[in-house]
LOZAVEX-54213 format. One record per atom (N, C-alpha, C): x, z, y. Coordinates in steps of 0.05 Angstrom, whole numbers, padded with zeros to 5 digits, always signed. Each point is the difference from the previous one (the first is absolute). Example, Ala and Ser with C-alpha at 12.3 -4.5 7.8 and 13.67 -1.06 7.14 Angstrom:
2
+00264+00156-00114 -00018+00000+00024 +00018+00000+00024 -00007-00014+00021 +00016+00001+00024 -00015+00014+00022 
//
This chain:
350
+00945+02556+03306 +00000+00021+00020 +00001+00027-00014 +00011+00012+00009 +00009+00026-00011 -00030+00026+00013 -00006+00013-00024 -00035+00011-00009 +00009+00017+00039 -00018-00002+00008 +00001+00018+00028 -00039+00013-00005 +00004+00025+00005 -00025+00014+00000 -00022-00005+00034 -00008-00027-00009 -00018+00002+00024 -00018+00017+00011 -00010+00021-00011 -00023+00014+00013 +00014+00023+00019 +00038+00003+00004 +00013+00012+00022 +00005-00018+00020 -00010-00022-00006 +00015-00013+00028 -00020-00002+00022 +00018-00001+00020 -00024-00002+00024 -00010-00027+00002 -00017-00003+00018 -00013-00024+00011 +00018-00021-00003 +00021+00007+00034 +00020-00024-00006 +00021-00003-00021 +00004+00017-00013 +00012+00001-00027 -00010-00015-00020 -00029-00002-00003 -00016-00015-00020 -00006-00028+00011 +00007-00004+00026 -00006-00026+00014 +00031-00018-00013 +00018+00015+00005 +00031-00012-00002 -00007-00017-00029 +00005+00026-00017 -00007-00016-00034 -00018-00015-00004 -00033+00000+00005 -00020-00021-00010 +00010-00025+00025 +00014+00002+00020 -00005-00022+00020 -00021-00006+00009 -00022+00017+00003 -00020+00000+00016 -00001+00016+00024 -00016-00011+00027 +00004+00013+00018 -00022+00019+00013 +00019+00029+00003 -00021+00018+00011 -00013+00002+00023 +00002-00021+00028 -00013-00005+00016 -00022-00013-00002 -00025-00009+00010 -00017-00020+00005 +00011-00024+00008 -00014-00018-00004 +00000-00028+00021 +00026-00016-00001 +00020+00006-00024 +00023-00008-00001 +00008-00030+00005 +00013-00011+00016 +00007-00032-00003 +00016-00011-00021 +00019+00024-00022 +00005-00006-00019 -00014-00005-00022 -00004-00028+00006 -00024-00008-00036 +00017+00009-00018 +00019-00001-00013 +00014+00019-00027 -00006+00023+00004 -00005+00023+00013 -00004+00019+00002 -00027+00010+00004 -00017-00009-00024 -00024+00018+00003 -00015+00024+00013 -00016+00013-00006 -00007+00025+00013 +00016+00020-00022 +00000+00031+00000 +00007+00010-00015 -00020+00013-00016 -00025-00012+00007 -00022+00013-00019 +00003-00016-00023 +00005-00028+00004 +00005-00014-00031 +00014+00010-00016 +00026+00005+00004 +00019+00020-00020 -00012+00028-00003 -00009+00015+00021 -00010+00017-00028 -00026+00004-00018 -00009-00024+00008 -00027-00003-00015 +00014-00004-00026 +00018-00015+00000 +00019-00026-00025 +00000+00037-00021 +00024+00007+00027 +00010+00022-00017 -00020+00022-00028 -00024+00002+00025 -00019+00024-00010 -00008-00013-00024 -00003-00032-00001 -00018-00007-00026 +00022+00005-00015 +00022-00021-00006 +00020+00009-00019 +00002+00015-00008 +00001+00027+00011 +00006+00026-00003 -00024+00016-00021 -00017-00010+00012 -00024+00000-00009 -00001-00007-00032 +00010-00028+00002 +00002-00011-00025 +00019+00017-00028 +00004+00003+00009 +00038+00017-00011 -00012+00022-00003 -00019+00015+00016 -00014+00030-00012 -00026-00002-00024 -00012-00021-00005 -00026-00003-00018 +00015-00008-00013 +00021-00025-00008 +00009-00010-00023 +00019+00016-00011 +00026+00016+00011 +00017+00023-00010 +00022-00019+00000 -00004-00028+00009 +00035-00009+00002 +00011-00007+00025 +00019+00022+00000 +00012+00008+00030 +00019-00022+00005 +00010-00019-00014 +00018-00026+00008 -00013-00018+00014 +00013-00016+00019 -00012-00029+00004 +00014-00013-00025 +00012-00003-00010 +00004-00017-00025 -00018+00006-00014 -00006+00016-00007 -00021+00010-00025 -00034-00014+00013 -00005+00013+00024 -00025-00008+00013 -00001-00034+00001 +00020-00012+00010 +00007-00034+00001 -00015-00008-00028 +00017+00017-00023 -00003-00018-00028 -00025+00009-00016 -00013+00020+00018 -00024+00014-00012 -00018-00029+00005 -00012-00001+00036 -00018-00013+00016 +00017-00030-00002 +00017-00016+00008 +00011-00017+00000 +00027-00007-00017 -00005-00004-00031 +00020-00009-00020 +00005-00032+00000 -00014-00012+00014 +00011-00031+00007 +00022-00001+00013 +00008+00030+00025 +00016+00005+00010 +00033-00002-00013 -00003+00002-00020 +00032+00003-00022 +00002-00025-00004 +00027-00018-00006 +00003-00015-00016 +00033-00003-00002 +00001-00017-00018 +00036+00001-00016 +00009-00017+00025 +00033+00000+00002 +00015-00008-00002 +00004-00021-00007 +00021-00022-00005 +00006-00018-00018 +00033+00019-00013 +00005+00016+00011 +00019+00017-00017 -00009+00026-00007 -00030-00001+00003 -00019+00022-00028 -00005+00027+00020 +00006-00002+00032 +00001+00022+00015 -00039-00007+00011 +00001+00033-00006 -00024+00009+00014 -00004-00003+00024 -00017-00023+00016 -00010+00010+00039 -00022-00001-00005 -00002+00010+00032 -00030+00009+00003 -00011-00014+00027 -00016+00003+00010 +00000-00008+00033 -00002+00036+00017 -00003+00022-00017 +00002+00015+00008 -00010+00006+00035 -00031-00008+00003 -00016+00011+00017 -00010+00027+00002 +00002+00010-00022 -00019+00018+00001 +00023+00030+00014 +00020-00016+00007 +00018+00022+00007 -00001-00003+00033 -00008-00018+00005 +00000-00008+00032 -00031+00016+00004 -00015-00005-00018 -00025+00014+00009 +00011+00034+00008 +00008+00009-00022 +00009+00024+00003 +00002+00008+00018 +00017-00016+00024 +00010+00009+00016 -00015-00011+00030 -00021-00010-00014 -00019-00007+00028 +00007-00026+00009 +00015-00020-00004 +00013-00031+00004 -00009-00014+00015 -00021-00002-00031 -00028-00021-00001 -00017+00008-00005 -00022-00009+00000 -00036+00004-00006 +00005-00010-00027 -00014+00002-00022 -00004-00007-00024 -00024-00014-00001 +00007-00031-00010 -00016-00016-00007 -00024-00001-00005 -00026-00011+00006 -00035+00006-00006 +00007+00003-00031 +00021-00025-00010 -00004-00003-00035 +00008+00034-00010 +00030+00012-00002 +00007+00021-00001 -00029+00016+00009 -00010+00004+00020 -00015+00022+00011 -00024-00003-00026 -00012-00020+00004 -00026-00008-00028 +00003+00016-00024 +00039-00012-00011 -00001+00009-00021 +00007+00030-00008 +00007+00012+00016 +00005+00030+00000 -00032+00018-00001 -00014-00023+00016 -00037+00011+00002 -00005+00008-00021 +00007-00023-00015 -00015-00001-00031 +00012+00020-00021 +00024+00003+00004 +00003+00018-00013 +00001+00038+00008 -00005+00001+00026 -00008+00019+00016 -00012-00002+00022 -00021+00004-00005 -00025-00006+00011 +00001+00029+00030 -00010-00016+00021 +00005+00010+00028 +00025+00003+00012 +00026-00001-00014 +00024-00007+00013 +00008-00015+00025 -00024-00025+00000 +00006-00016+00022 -00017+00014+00024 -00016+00016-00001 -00011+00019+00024 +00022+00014+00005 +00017+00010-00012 +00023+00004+00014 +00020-00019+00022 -00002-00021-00015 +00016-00018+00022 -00017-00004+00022 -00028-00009-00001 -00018-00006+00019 -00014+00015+00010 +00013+00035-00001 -00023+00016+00005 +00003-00014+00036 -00032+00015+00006 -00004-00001+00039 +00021+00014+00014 +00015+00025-00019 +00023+00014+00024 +00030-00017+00006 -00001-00021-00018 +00029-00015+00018 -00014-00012+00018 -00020-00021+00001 -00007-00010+00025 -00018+00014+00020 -00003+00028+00000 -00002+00017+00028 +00027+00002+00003 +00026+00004-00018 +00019+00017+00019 +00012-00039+00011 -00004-00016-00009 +00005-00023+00005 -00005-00012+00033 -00028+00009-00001 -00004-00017+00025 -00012+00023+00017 +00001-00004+00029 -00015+00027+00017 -00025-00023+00011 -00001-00016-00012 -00038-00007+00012 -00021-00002-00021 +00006+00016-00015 -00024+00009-00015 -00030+00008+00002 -00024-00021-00008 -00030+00018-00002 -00002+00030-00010 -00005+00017+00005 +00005+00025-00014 -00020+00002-00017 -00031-00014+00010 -00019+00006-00026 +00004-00025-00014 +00007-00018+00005 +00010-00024-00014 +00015+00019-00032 +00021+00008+00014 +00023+00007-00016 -00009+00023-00021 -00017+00030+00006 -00022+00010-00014 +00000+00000-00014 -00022-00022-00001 -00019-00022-00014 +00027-00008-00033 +00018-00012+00008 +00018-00002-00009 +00013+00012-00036 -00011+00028+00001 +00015+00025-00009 -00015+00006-00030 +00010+00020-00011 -00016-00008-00028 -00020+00015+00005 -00026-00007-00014 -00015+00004-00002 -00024+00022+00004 +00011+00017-00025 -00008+00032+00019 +00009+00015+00018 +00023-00008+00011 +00012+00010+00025 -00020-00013+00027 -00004-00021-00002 -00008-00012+00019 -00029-00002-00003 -00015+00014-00024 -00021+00018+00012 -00001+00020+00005 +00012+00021-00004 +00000+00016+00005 +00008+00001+00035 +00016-00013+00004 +00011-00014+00037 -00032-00005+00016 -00010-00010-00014 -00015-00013+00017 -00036+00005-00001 +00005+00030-00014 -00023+00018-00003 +00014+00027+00022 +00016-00001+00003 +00010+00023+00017 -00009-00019+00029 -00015+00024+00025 -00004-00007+00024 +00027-00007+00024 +00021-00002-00008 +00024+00011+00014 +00016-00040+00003 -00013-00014-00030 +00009-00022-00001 -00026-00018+00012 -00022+00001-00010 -00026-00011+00001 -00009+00003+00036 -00001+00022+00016 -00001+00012+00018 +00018-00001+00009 +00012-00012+00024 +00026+00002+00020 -00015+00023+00015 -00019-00007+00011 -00010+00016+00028 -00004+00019-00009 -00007+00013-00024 -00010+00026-00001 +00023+00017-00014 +00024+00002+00010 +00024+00019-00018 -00019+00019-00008 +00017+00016-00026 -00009+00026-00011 +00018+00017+00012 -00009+00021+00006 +00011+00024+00005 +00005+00018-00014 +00019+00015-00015 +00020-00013+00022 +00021-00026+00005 +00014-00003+00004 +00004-00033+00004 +00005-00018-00019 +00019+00009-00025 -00014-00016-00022 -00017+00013-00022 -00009-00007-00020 -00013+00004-00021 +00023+00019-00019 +00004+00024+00009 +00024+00016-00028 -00013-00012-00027 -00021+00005-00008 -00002-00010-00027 +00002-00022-00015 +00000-00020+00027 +00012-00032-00012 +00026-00004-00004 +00019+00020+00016 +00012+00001+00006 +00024+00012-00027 -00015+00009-00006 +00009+00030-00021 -00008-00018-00035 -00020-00011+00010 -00003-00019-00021 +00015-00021-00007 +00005-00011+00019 +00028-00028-00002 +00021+00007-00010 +00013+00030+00013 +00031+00015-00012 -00007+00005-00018 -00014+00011-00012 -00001+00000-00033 -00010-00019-00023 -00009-00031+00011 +00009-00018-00002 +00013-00027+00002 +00024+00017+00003 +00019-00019+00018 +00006-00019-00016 +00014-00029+00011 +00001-00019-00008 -00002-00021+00022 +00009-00026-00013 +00007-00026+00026 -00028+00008+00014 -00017-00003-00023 -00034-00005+00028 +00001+00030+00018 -00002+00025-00014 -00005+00009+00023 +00020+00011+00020 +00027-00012-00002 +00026+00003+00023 -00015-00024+00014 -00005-00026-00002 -00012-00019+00019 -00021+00005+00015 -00023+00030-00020 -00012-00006+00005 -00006+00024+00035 +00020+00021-00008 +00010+00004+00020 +00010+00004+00030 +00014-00028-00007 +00020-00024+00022 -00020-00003+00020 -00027-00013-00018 -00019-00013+00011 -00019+00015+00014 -00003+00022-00010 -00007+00026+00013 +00005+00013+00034 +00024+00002+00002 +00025-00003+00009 -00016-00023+00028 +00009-00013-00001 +00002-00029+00010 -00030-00006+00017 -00015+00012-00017 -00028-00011+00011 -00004+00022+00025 -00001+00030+00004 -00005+00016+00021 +00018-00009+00021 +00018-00011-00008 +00028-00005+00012 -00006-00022+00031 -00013-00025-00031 -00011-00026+00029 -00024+00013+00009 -00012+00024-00007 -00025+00001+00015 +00004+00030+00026 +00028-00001+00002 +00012+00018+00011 -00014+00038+00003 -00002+00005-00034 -00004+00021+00003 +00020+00010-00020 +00020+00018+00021 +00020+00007-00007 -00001+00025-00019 -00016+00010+00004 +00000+00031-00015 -00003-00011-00030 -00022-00016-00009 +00006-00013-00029 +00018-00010-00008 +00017-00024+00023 +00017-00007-00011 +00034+00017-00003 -00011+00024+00014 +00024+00010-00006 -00008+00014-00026 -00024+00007-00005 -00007+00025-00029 +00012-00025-00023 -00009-00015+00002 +00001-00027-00019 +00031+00000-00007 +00018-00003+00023 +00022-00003+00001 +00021+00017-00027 -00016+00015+00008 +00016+00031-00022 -00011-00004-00022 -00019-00016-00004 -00004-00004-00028 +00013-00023-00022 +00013-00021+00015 +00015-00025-00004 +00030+00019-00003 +00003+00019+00010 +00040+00014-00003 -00011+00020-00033 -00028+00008+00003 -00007+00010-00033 +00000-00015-00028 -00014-00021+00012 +00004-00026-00022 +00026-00001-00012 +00013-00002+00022 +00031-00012-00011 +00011+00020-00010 -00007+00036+00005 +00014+00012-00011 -00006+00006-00033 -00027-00007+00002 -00016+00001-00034 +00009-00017-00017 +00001-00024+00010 +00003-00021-00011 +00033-00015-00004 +00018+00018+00013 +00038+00001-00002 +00010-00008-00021 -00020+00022-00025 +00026-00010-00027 -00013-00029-00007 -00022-00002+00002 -00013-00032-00011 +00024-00013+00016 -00007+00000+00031 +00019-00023+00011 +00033+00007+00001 +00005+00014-00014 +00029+00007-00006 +00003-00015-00040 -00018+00001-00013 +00003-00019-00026 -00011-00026+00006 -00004-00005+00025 -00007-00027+00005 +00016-00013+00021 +00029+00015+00001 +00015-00012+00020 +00004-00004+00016 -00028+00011+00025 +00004-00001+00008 -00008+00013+00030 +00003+00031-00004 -00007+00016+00015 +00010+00009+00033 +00021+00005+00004 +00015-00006+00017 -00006-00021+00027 +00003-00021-00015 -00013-00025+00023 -00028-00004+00008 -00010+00008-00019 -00031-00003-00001 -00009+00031+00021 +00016+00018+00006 -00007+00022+00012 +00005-00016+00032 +00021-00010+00000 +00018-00006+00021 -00021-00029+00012 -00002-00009-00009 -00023-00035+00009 -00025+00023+00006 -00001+00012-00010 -00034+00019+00014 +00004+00008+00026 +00022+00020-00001 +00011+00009+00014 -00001-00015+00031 +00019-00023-00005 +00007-00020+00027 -00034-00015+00002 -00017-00011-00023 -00015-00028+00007 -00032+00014+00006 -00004+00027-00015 -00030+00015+00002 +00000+00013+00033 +00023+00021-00003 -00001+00016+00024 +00010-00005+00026 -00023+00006+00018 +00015-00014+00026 +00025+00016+00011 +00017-00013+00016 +00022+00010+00003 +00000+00027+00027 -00028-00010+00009 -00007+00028+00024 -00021+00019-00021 -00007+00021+00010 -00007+00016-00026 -00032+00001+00012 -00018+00015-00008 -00028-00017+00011 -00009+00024+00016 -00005-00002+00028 -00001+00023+00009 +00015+00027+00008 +00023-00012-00004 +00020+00015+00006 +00005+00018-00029 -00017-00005-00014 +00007+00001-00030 +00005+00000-00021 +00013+00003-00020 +00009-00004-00020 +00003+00011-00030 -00005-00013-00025 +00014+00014-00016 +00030-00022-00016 +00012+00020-00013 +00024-00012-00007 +00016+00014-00031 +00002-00012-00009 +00021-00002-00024 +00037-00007-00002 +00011+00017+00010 +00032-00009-00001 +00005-00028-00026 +00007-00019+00007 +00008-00029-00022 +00022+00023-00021 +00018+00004+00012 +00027+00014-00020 -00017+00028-00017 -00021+00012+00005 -00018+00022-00011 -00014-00013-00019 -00006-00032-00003 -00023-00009-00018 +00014+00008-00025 +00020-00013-00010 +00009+00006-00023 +00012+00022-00016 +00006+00018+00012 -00004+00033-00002 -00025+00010-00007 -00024-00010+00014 -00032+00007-00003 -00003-00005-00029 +00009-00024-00007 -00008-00017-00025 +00011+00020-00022 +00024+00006-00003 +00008+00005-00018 -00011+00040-00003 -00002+00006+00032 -00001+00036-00004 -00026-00006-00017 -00015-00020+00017 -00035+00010-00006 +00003-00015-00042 +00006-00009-00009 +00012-00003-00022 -00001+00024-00013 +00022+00010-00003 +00015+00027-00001 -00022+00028-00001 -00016-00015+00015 -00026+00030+00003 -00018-00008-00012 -00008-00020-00008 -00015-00014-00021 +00010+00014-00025 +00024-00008-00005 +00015+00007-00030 -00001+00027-00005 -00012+00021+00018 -00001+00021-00002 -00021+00019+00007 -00022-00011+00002 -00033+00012+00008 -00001+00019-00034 -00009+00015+00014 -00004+00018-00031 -00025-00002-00010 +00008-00009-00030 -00027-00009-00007 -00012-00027-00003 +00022-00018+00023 -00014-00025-00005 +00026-00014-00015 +00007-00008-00018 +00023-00014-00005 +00002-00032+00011 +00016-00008+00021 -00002-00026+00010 -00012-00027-00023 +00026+00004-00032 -00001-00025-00004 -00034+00000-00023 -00014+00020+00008 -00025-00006-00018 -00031+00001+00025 +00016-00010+00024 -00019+00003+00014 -00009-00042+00012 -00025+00002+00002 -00002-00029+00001 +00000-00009+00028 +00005-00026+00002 +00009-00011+00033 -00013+00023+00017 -00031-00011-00004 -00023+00019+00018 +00004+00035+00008 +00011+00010-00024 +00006+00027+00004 +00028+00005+00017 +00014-00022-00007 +00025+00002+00015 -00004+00003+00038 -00013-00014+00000 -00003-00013+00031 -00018+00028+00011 -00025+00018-00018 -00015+00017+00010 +00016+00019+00001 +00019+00006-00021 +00019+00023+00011 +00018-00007+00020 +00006-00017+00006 +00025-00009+00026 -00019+00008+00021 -00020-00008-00001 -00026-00001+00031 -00001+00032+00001 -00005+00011-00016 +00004+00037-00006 +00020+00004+00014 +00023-00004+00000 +00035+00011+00006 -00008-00010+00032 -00006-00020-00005 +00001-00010+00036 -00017+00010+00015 -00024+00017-00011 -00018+00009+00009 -00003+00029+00011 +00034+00009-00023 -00003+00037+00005 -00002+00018-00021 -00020-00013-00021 -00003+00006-00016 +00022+00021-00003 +00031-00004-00020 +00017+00013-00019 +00020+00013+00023 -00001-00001+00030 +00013+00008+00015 +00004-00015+00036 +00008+00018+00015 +00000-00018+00031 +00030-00011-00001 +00013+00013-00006 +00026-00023-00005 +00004-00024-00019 -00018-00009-00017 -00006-00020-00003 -00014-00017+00018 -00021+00010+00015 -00023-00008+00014 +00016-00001+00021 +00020+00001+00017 +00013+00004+00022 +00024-00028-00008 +00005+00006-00024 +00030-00017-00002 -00009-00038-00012 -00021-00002-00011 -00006-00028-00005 -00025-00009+00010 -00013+00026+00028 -00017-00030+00012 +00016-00003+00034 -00006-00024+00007 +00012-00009+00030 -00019+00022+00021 +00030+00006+00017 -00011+00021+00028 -00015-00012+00012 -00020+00014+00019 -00004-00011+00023 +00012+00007+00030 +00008-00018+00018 +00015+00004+00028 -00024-00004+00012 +00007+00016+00028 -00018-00011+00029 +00011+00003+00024 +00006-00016+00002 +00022+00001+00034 -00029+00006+00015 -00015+00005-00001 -00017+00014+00031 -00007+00028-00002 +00015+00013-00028 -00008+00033-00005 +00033+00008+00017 -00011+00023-00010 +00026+00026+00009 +00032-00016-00016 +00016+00010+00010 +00030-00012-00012 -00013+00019-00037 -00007+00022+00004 +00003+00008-00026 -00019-00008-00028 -00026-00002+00016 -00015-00020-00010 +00008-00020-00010 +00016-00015+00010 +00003-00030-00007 +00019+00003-00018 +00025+00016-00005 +00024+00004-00015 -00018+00016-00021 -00016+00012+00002 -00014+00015-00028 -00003-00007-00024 -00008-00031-00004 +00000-00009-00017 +00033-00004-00018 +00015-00012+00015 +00025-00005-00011 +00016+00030-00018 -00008+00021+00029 +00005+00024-00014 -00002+00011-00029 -00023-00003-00003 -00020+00009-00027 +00019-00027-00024 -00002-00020+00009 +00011-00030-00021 +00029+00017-00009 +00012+00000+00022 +00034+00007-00007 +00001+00027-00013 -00020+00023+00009 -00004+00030-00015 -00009-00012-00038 -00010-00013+00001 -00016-00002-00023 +00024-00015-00021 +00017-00018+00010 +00019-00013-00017 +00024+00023-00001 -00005+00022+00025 +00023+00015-00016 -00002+00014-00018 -00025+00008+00004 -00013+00012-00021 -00001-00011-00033 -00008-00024+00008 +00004-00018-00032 +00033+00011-00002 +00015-00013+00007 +00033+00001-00012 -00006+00028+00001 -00007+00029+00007 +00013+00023-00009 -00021+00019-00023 -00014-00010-00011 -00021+00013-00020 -00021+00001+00004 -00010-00012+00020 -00037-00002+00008 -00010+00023+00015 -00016-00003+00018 -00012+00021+00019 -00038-00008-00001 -00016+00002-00018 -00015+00000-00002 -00022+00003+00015 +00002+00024+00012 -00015+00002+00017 -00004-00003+00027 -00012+00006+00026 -00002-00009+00027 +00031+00005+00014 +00005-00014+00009 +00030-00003+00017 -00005+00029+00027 +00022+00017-00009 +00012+00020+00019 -00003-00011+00024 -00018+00020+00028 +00005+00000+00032 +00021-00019+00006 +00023+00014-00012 +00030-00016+00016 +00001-00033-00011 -00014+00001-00024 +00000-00037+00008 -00023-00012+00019 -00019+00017+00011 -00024-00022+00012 +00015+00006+00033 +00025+00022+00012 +00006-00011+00015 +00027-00014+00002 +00011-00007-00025 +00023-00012+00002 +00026+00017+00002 -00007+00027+00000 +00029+00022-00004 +00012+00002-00019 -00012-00003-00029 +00015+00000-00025 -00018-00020-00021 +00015-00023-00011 -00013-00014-00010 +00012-00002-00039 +00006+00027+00006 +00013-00002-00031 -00012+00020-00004 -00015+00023+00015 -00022+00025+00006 -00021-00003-00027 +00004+00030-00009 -00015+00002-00026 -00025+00026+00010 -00015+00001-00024 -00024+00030+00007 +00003+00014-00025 -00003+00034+00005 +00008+00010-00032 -00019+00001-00018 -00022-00020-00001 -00020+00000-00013 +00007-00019-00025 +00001+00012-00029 +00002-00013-00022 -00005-00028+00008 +00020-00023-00018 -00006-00019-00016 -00020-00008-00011 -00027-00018+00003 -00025+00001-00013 +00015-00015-00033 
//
């Protein structure tokens, strides 16, 4: 198969090639769920980033060299699996999974982390699932009153500081941990959390882009959240939202502003620092057109028509802003009522 860059393809784009299917409940037994393929994908991928060999031939004859043998006319085959994994196929064998352990130790928590089987199934325990997560995340979860305490929400409706804590350390556990976040105000029908919650699962993904863009698989993995987390009515007549065709733009601008914080040079900064400065940009920190252009709006069909379009306003002001040299500071009158959304203020550049 000719190299195709999976982390642009969409959902059903990534369903076509692994042959797994992006619906639930499928009657096609060949057609798995599509969480299996990109679980497949993420470890591989995975694999190929700790060891430095970007081939499946090379990875095959690294982990599985029983895999080669001659010819009787001296030609090299292979069984060449590890190229189907690539592409999400098949699941890779307990034996394969073991022996990749051993030589990189926690790898297979990638294949088995708890976030393919939340986006997997919708009848999930939620403190079951928790419980689940690594370790100091999930005390830290479960010393906060917000998880421990249904009845007694914090005010205001979620915990900002848990909140603020997770985005800056992002990662499978705390995007799940999130989800789960998410999910729980949700069945206990209190909407105002689960919508604050909501906006924090479209942050995850934007922190966490270039990981799942070197792991193949960003795109779909936005898109399965998208359709299998959020309900398709908005909660309360409310909403927040992330444009699918804007994720990958996010990824690469918020990149791009990384590579260029003054003072911090990206490639000497460690995971942890990486993720606290992204949570910074998303926060306001280095400017509102950042802060406008990579977190998801919020809508409310029961406010004013202008109200409800306000958000979108400010999103689309802020990306024009990115493409024309940055507007740093608070967005000009004429964008909060929608008269000029390319509208600047003559107040210096910070």
């Amino acid at each position: 198969m000719q190299a195709v860059d999976l982390s642009r393809l969409s959902l059903e784009q990534f369903s076509a090639i692994s042959g797994k299917a992006s619906e639930r409940n499928t009657r096609r037994k060949a057609r798995t769920d599509i969480t299996d393929a990109l679980r497949t994908v993420y470890w591989v991928r995975g694999i190929a980033i700790r060891t430095g060999i970007k081939s499946s031939r090379g990875l095959e004859k690294h982990f599985e060299p029983e895999s080669f043998w001659k010819s009787t006319s001296n030609d090299v085959l292979r069984k060449n699996k590890l190229s189907k994994y690539r592409y999400g196929k098949h699941l890779p064998s307990p034996e394969l999974v073991k022996r990749v352990e051993s030589v990189l130790p926690g790898q297979s928590w990638q294949l088995n982390h708890p976030l393919w089987e939340l986006l997997a199934s919708d009848t999930i325990n939620i403190d079951t699932m928790l419980r689940k997560l690594d370790t100091p995340l999930r005390d830290r979860l479960f010393r906060n009153k917000s998880v421990s305490n249904a009845k007694r929400p914090p005010d205001p409706p979620i915990d900002r500081i848990l909140a603020n804590a997770l985005l800056r350390h992002a990662s499978l556990d705390s995007l799940a941990a999130v989800i789960l976040l998410f999910k729980k105000p949700l069945q206990e029908e209190n909407g105002e959390a689960a919508l604050a919650w909501s906006n924090q699962i479209y942050r995850q993904l934007v922190v966490l882009g270039f990981h799942f863009t070197e792991h193949a698989i960003a795109q779909s993995l936005f898109d399965l959240i998208e359709r299998r987390i959020f309900s398709p009515n908005p909660i309360d007549g409310q909403r927040y939202f992330f444009p699918a065709n804007f994720y990958r733009p996010a990824i690469s601008k918020l990149l791009d502003t990384m590579y260029h914080l003054q003072g911090l040079p990206y490639t000497k900064m460690s995971p942890k620092d990486k993720n606290i400065q992204m949570s910074r940009i998303l926060n306001g920190n280095y400017g509102w057109d950042f802060k406008f252009a990579f977190n998801p709006f919020h809508t409310d069909s029961k406010s004013s028509p202008n109200s409800q379009e306000r958000g979108l306003w400010l999103f689309t002001w802020a990306w024009n802003m990115l493409h024309s040299g940055g507007h740093r500071n608070l967005p000009p009158g004429p964008v909060l009522n929608g008269t000029d959304l390319f509208a600047r203020n003559s107040t210096p550049l910070l």
